[in-house]
Steps between C-alpha positions, in 0.01 A plus 500: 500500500801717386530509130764687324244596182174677535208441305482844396882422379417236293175685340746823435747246301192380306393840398889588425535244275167408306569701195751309434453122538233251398220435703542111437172256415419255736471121311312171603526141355193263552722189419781668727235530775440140507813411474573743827186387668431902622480790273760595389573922339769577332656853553695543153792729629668280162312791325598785698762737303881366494292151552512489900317648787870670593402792254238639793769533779791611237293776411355576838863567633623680185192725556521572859895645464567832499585734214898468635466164544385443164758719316769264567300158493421169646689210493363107639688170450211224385512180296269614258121632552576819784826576269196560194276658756785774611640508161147575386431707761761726456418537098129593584660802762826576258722414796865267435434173596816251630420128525710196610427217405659140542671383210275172540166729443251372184610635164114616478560712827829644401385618125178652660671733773728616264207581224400752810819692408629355891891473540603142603768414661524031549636350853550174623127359583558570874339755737809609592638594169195692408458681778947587507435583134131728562762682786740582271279674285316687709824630607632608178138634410328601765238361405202363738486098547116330493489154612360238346222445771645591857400884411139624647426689224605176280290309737207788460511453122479074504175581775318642193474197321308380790258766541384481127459137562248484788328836345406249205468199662362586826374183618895313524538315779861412480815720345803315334835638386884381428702627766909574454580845610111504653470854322158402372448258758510721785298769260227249439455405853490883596260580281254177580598604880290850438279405260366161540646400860306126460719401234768239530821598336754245379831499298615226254901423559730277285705211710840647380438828670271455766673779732156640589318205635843388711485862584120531596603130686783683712339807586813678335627517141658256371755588192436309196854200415356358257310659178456150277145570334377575179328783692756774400325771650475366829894462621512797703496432886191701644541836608503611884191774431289272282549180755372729778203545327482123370528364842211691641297508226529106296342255568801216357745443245436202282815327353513304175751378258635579158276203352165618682625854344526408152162257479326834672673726248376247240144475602484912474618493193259189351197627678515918508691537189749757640928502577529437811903502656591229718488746821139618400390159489617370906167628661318286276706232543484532876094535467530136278703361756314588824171547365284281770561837706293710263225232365214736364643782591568855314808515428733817351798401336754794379714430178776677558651505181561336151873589426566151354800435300379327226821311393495313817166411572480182727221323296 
């Protein structure tokens, strides 16, 4: 099997990055467990720096440029956690950063990419505008464009989370992630792929933008038309270079609702005492929801962030 990302790629990213993230703890719930009816870990990318796994492939791409490249800077379009990642990304190297973002993006997500020192420039909350208003700066800058997750060397970066995760938890039986882009979807499932080729890898997907599991249905991507879910950070149709990947490589795409979202967002917060955001919370949800397929099981949840805006809370 033909796979666009090496093993030796993914370790390099690892090394190229470390000194500069959080290797994240792993946390477990008895009462959570029971609940589940498997074991379940928790991943805590919520406690990664910028407060989402996105960090590891901002970084890894920021890294990888060259010296030219860097001199006149990066610029990404991203509702929220990649614009922190580049934004942050760039401050760490002392490169410009230039981030779009749609006017519709959490207040929490907007003051934190600018706190990087990031320029901003607000669209309409479509992938067109962002990606008509990401060209017009590169033109006027010159500077180099990262995307949010259809990027190897984004993809590379979002890999590492997995890698630290069976390296401390070797015995998981069963990987979980939220997919939108499928950046750290398609890195997990790489990553599992080389490492730990028995386990089953399986993304969590909210019913108002379920483009990836119609897509994985058709054979062939499927753009997202509708993005009603509290999930912000899963709108984004999946990318052509991650779905590749996703289609060889996962095992399914469980869909659940806004409802099932919340109660598993809720139970995170009740049980493991940590801020989770709505999008971290959908593999859990989809674990709660379709659990008689992993009764007893080891399972390996990732939290892929905690960027909550605490004004609206839905509980």
């Amino acid at each position: 099997m033909e796979l666009p990302i090496s093993l030796a790629e993914l370790r390099e990213a690892h090394e190229r990055i470390k000194p500069f993230i959080h290797r994240t703890p792993i946390l477990t719930s008895e009462s959570i467990n029971a609940i589940a009816g498997c074991e379940v870990y928790f991943k805590c990318e919520n406690l990664q720096k910028i407060g989402a796994f996105k960090a590891r492939g901002g970084l890894n791409a920021v890294l990888s440029l060259s010296e030219a490249q860097r001199a006149k800077g990066v610029v990404t379009h991203s509702s929220g956690n990649h614009a922190q990642a580049m934004a942050m990304a760039a401050k760490t190297c002392g490169i410009p950063a230039y981030i779009v973002m749609p006017n519709t993006a959490p207040d929490v997500k907007k003051k934190a990419v600018a706190g990087y020192g990031a320029e901003i420039t607000f669209c309409e909350p479509t992938q067109a505008a962002r990606e008509a208003a990401a060209n017009q700066i590169m033109e006027a800058t010159g500077a180099t464009y990262v995307s949010p997750y259809n990027d190897n060397k984004v993809i590379e970066g979002q890999g590492t989370t997995a890698i630290e995760f069976m390296e401390d938890q070797p015995d998981l039986e069963v990987l979980m992630t939220p997919v939108g882009g499928g950046g750290l979807l398609a890195g997990t499932a790489l990553a599992a792929h080389y490492l730990k080729p028995k386990i089953r890898v399986f993304a969590g997907e909210p019913k108002g933008a379920m483009d990836t599991f119609l897509s994985m249905q058709k054979g062939e991507i499927v753009p997202n038309k509708t993005t009603n879910t509290i999930a912000d950070g899963l709108l984004v149709t999946v990318g052509d270079k991650n779905f590749a990947i996703i289609q060889k490589l996962v095992k399914e795409i469980l869909v659940v609702n806004d409802q099932e979202i919340v109660d598993a967002m809720r139970l995170i917060w009740e049980r493991m005492k940590i801020v989770v955001e709505p999008s971290g919370a959908v593999p859990f949800a989809s674990l709660l929801k379709y659990k008689a397929q992993f009764t007893g099981q080891k399972v390996g949840i990732i939290i892929s962030g905690g960027n909550v805006d605490l004004g609206k809370l839905p509980f």
